[in-house]
VEXDREN-2710 file (C-alpha; in Angstrom, 1 decimal):
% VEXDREN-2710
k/r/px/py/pz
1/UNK/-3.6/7.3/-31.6
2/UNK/-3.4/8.4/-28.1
3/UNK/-0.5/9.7/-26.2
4/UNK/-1.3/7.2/-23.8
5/UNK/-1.2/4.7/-26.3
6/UNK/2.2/5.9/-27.9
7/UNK/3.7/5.6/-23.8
8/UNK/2.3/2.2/-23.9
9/UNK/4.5/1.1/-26.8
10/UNK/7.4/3.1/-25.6
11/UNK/7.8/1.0/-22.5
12/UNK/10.4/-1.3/-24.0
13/UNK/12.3/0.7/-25.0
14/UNK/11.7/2.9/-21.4
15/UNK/12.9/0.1/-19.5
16/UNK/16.1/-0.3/-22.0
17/UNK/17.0/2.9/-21.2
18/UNK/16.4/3.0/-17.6
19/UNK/18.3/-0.5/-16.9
20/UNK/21.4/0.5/-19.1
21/UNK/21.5/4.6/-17.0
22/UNK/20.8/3.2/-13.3
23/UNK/22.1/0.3/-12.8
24/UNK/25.4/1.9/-11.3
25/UNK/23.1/4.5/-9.1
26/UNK/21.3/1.6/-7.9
27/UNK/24.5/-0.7/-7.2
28/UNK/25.5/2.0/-4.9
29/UNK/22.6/2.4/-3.0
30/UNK/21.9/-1.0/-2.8
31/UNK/25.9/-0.9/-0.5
32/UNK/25.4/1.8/1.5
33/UNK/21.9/-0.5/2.6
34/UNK/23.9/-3.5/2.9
35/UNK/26.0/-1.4/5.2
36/UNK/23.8/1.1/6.9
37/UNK/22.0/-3.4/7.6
38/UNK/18.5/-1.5/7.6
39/UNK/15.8/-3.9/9.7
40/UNK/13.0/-2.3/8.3
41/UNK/11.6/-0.3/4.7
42/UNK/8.9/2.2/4.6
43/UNK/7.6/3.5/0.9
44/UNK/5.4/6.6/0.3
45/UNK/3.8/7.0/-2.6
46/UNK/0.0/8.2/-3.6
47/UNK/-2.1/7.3/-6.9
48/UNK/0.0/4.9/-9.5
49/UNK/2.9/5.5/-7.7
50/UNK/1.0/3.8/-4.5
51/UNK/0.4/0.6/-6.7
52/UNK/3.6/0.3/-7.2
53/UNK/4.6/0.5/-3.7
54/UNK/2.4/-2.3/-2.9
55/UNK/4.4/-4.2/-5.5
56/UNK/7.7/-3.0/-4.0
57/UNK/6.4/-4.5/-0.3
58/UNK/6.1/-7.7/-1.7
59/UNK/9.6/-7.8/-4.1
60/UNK/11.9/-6.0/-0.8
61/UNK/10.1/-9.0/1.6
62/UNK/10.4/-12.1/-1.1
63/UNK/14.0/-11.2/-1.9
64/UNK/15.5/-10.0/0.6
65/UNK/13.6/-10.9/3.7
66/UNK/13.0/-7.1/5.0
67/UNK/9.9/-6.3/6.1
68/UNK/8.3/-3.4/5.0
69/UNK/5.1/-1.0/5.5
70/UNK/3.9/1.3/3.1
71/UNK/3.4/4.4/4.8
72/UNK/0.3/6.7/6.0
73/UNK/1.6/10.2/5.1
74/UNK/-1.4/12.0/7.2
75/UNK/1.0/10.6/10.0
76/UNK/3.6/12.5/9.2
77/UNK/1.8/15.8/7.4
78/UNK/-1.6/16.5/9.9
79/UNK/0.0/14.3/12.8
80/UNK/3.2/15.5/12.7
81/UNK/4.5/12.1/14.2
82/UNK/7.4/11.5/15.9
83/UNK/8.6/8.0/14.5
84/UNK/12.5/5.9/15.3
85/UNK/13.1/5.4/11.9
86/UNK/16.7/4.5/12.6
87/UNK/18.4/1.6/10.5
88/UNK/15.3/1.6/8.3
89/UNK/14.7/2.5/4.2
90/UNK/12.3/4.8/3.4
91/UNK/11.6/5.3/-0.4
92/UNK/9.0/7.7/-1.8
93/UNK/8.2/6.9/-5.3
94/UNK/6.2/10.6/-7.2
95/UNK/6.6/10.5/-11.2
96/UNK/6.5/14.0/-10.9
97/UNK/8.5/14.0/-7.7
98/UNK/6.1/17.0/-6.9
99/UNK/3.9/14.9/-4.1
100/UNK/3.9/16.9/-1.5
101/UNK/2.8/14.6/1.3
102/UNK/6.1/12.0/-0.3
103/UNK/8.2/14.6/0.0
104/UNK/7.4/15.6/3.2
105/UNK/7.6/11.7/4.4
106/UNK/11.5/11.5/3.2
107/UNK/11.9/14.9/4.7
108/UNK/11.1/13.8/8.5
109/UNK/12.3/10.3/7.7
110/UNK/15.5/11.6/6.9
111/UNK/15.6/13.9/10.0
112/UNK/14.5/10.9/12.2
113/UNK/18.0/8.6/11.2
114/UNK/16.2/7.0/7.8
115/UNK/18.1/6.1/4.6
116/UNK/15.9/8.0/1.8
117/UNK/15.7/6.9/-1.7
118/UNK/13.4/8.9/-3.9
119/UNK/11.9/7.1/-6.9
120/UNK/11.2/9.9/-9.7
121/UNK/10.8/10.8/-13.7
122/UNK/11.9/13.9/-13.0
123/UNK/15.4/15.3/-11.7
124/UNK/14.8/18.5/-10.9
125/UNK/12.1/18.0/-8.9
126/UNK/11.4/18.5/-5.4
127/UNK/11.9/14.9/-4.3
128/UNK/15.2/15.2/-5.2
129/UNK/15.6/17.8/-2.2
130/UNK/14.5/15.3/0.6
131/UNK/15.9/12.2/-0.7
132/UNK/19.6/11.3/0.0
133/UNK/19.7/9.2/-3.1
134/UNK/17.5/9.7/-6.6
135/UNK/16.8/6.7/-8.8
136/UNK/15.7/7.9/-12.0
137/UNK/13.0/6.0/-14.0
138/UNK/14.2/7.8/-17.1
139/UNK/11.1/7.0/-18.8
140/UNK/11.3/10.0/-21.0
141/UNK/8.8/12.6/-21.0
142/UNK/4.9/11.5/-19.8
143/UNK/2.6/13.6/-22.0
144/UNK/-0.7/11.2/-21.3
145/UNK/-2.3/12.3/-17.6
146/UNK/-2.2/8.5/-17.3
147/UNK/0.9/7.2/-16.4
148/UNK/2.4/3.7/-17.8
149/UNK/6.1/4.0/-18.6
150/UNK/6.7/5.7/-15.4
151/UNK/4.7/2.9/-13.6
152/UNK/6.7/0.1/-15.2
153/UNK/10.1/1.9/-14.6
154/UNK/9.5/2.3/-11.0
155/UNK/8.6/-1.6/-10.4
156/UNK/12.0/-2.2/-12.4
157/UNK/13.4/0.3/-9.9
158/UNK/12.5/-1.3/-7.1
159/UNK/13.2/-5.3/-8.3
160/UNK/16.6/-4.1/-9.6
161/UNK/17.3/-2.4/-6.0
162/UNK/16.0/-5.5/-4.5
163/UNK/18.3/-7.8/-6.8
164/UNK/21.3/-5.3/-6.0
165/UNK/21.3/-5.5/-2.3
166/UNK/20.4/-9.6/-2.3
167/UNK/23.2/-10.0/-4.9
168/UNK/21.0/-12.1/-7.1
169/UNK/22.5/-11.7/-10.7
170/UNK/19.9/-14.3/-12.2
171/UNK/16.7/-12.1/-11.1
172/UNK/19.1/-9.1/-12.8
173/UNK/19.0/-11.2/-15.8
174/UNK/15.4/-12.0/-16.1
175/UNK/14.6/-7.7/-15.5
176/UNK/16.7/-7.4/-18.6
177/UNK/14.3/-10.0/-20.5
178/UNK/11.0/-8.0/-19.9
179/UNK/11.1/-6.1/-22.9
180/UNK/11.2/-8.3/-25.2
181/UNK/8.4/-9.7/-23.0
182/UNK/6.2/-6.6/-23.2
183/UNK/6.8/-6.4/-27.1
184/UNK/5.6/-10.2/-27.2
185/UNK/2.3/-8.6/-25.7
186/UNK/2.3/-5.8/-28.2
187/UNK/2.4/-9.0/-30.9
188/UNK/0.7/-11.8/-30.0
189/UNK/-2.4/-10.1/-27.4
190/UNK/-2.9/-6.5/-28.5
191/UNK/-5.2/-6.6/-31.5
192/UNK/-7.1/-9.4/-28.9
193/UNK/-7.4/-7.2/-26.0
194/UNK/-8.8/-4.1/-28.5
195/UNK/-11.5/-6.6/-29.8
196/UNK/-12.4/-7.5/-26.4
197/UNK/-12.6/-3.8/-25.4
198/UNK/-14.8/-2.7/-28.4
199/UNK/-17.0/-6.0/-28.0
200/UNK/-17.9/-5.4/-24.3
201/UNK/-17.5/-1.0/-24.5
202/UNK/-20.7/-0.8/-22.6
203/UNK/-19.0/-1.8/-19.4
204/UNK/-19.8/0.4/-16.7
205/UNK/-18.3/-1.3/-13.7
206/UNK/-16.8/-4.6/-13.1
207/UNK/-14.4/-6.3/-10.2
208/UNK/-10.3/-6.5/-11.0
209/UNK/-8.9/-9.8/-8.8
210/UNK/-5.5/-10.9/-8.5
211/UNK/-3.1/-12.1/-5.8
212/UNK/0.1/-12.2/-4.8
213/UNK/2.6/-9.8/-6.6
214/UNK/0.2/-9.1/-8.9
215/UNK/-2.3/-8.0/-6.5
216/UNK/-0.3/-3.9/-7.8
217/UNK/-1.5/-5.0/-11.4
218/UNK/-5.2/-5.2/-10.1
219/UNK/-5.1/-2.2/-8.4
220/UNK/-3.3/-0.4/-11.1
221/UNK/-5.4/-1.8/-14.0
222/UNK/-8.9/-0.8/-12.0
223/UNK/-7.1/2.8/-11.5
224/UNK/-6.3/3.3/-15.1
225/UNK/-9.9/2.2/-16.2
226/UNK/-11.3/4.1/-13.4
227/UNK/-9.6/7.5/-14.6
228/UNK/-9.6/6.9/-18.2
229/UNK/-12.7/6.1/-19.1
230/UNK/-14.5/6.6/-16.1
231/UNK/-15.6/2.9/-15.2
232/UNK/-16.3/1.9/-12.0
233/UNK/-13.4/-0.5/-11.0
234/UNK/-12.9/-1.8/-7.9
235/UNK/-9.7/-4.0/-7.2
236/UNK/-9.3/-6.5/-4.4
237/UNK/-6.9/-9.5/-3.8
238/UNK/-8.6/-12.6/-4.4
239/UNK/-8.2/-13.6/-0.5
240/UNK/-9.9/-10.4/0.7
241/UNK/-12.3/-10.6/-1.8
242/UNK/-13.9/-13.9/-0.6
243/UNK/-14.2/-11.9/2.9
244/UNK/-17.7/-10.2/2.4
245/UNK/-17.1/-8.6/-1.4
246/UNK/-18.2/-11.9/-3.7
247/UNK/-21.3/-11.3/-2.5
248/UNK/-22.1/-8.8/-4.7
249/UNK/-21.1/-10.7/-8.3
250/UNK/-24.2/-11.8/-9.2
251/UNK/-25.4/-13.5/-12.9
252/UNK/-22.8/-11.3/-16.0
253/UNK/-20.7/-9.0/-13.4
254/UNK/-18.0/-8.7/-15.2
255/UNK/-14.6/-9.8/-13.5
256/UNK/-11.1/-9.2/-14.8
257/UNK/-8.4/-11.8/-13.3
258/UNK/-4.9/-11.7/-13.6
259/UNK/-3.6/-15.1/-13.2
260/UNK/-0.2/-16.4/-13.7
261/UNK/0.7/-19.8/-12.7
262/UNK/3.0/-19.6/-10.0
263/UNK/2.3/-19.7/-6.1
264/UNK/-1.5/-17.6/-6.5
265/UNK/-2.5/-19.8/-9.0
266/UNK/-4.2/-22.2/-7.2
267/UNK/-6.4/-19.7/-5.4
268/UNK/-7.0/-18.1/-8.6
269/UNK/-8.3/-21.0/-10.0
270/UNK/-10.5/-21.5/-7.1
271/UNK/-12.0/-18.4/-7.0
272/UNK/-12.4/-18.1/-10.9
273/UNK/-14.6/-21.3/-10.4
274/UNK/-16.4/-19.8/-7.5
275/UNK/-17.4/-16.6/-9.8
276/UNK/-18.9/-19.1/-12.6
277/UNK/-21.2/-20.5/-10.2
278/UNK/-22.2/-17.1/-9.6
279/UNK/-23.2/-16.5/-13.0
280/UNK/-19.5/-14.1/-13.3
281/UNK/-18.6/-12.8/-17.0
282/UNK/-15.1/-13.8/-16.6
283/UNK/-12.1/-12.1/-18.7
284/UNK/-9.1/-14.0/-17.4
285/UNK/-5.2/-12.9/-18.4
286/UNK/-3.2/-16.5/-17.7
287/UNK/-0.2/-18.3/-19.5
288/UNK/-2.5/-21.1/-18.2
289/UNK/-4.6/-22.9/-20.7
290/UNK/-6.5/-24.4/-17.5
291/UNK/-7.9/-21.6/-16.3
292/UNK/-8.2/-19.5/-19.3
293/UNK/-10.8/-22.3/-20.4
294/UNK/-13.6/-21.4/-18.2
295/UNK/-13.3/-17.7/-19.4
296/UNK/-15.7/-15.4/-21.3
297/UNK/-12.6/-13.7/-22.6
298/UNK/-9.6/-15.4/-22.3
299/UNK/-6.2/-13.2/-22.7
300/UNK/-3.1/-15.8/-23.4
301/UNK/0.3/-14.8/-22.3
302/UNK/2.0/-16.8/-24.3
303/UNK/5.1/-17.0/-22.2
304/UNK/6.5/-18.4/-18.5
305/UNK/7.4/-15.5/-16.1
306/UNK/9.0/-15.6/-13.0
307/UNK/6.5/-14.4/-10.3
308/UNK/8.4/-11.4/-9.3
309/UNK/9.0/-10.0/-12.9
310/UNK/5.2/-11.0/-14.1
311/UNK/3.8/-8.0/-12.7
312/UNK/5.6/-5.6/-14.9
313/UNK/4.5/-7.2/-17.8
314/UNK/1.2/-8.2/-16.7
315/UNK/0.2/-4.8/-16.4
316/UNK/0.3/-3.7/-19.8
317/UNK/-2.4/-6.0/-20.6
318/UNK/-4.2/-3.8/-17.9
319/UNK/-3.1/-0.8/-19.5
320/UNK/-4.0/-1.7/-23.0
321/UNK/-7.8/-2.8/-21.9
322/UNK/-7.7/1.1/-20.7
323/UNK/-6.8/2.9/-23.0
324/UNK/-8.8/0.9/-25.8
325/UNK/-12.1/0.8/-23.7
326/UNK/-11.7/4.5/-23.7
327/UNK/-11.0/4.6/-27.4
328/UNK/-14.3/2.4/-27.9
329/UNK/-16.2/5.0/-25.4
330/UNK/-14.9/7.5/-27.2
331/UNK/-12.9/9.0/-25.1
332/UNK/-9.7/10.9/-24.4
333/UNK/-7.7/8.9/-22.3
334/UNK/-4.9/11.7/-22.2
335/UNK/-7.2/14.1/-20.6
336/UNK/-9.4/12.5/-18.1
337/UNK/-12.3/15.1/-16.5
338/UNK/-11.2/16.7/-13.7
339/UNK/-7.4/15.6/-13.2
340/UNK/-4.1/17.2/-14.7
341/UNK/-0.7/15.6/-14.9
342/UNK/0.3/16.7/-10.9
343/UNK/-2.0/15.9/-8.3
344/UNK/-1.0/18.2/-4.9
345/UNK/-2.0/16.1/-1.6
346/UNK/-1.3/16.9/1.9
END
């Protein structure tokens, strides 16, 4: 077994942990927003970290109504910008909390009047210098190159800050019902998604769609099979998609969809029946017996989820397809060519 596939199963139990030593470091952040009123968030992140930023966009926007960007570093590490970042939240999410291009983000966003949050595994890391306050994922230590527990604590991170500050105590309830949720993965989908892998291990390149909130677990699931078993992923919300891309899914491309009912369903569904007349190979991850039936490979979650908590536990399925491709390739998906644990950008 993998250490990637150990971190995997750990996630539960990760996201225990993290809930039950945060939520009091989060509370008070989530005041000192409410009184700082911030008009604005920024996040800076790179890699997995990135993915989840795009999730955090959507959670800070749906919630609580503040709109946020997710952040060009280059701007502020080769352009040396000069930006008002006054009554606005900046976060930098780095599992390592060794990026330097996040740290140097909080840095200048805290010299320009920002209120800086870093989002890290580890404490005594650099992020911690630039950040006013630290939320730690306390994931435990990440031994796999690939990350997955840290992933999965930052997105609780974020929904938990988001819950905090709107003072919504029911979406604090549903957080605290995703591991059970994850473990329902672990028994009911698991042996499923390894039997797919194995069945379709040849795979050299195929399209990830989602939209929505979920649109982070498409990007996050084509990064993970992209670095762990070297497959040629590429990852696009189903909207953009339609915008030039379908035209290259031609008779058996395979196409992964992440589809939850909720408000991107609908779309979902439409594109998932555009890709059959294309002649798409379509493995399709629903709770929705409607549009899993027009899949190759159908993945059931067999559960409801709130839109805003899906993603969490949406992308294990992502995770799990990764890490069991690889094993099918045979391949070490805790040791991908080329990359090591930190990754130093400017």
């Amino acid at each position: 077994m993998s250490f990637m596939l150990d971190e995997i199963h750990e996630q539960p139990t990760a996201l225990d942990r993290f809930m039950a030593s945060q939520r009091r470091v989060v509370i008070s952040i989530a005041d000192e927003l409410k009184r700082r009123k911030c008009r604005f968030g920024m996040i800076a992140a790179r890699g997995t970290s990135d993915n989840a930023a795009t999730y955090g966009k959507y959670i800070f926007e749906l919630v609580n109504g503040l709109p946020v960007a997710l952040a060009a570093p280059s701007v502020f590490t080769l352009y040396n910008a000069d930006l008002n970042l006054s009554d606005v939240m900046v976060i930098g999410i780095s599992q390592s909390g060794q990026a330097a291009d996040v740290n140097i983000c909080l840095e200048s966003a805290q010299a320009h009047g920002a209120l800086t949050v870093g989002i890290t595994n580890e404490l005594r890391s650099d992020i911690t210098k630039y950040a006013k306050f630290t939320i730690h994922c306390d994931a435990g230590k990440e031994r796999s190159v690939a990350a997955t527990k840290t992933y999965t604590t930052s997105l609780a991170a974020l929904i938990m800050l988001a819950a905090e500050v709107a003072e919504n105590s029911a979406l604090i309830e549903k957080l605290k019902n995703v591991p059970s949720y994850i473990n329902g993965i672990f028994s009911e989908c698991e042996q499923q998604i390894k039997d797919i892998a194995y069945r379709i291990r040849d795979l050299t390149d195929c399209i990830v769609l989602a939209r929505g909130t979920n649109r982070a677990t498409a990007f996050e699931t084509a990064l993970k099979m992209a670095e762990t078993c070297y497959i040629k992923a590429e990852a696009y919300s189903s909207s953009d998609f339609l915008h030039g891309p379908i035209a290259v899914v031609d008779k058996g491309t395979k196409c992964f969809l992440f589809a939850p009912e909720g408000p991107s369903f609908d779309n979902m569904l439409e594109i998932a029946e555009k890709l059959v007349e294309r002649g798409a190979s379509l493995i399709i991850v629903s709770n929705s017996e409607k549009i899993l039936s027009i899949a190759n490979e159908p993945v059931k979650i067999p559960f409801d989820l709130d839109d805003l908590i899906s993603p969490i536990v949406y992308v294990v399925v992502g995770q799990l397809f990764a890490n069991y491709f690889a094993e099918a390739k045979g391949l070490d998906p805790d040791h991908p060519r080329g990359l090591s644990k930190i990754t130093i950008t400017r």
